[in-house]
C-alpha positions as CSV (number, residue, x, y, z in Angstrom):
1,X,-55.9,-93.8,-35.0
2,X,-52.8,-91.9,-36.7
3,X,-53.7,-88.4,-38.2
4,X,-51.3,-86.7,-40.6
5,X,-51.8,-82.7,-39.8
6,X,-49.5,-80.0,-41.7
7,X,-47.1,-79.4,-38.9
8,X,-46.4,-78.9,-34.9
9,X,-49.4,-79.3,-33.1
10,X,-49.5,-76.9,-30.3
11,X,-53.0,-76.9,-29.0
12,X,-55.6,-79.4,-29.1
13,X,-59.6,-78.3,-27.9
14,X,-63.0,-79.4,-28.4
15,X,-64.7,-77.8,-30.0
16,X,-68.7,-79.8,-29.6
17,X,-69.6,-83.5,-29.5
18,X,-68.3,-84.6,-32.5
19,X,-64.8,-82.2,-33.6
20,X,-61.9,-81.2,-32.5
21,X,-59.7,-78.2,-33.2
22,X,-56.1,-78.4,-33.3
23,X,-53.9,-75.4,-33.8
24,X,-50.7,-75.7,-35.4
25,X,-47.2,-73.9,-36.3
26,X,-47.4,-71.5,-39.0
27,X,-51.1,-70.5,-38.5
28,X,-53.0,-73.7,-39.9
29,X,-56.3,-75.0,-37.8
30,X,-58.0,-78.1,-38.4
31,X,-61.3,-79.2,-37.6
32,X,-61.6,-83.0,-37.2
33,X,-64.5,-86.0,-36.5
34,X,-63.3,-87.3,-33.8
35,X,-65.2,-90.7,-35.1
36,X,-63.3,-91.6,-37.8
37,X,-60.5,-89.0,-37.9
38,X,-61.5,-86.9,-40.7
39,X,-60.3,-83.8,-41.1
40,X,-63.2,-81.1,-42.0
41,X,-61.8,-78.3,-42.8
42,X,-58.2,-77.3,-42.5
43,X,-57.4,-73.5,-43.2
44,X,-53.8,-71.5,-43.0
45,X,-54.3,-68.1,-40.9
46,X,-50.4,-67.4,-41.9
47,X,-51.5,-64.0,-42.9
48,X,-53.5,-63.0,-39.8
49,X,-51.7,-64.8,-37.3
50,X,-48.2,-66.7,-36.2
51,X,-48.4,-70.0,-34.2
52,X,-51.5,-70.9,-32.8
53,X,-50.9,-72.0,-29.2
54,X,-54.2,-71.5,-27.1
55,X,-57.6,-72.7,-28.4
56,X,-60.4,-71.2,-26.2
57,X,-64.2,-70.9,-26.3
58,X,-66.2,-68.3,-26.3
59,X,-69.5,-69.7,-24.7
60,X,-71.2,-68.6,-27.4
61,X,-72.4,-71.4,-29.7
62,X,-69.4,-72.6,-32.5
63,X,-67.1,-69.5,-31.6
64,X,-63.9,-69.9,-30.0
65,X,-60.9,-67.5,-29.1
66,X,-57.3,-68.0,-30.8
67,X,-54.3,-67.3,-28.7
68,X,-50.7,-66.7,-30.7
């Protein structure tokens, strides 16, 4: 499977069962299926943050910590 993301992917974590999150240069995130590759939701943090390069959970339930 090929996926076509915005730019440099810097960090890849997953993020439950079925998604993965993959932070990128420039501030985007994208949630993907990891079943068929679609990509959820895809969001530019440009304004709050720089490049995304650590992806970690939080142990709380769907929360997760972004390093820059």
């Amino acid at each position: 499977m090929v996926l076509t993301l915005h730019t440099h992917v810097f960090c890849i974590e997953q993020f439950d069962d079925d998604h993965i999150i993959c932070g990128q240069m420039n501030g985007w995130i994208d949630l993907i299926r990891i079943d068929d590759g679609e990509i959820i939701l895809s969001k530019e943090l440009k304004h709050v943050t720089g490049n995304i390069t650590m992806i970690l959970p939080t142990g709380r339930d769907n929360e997760v910590m972004l390093g820059t």
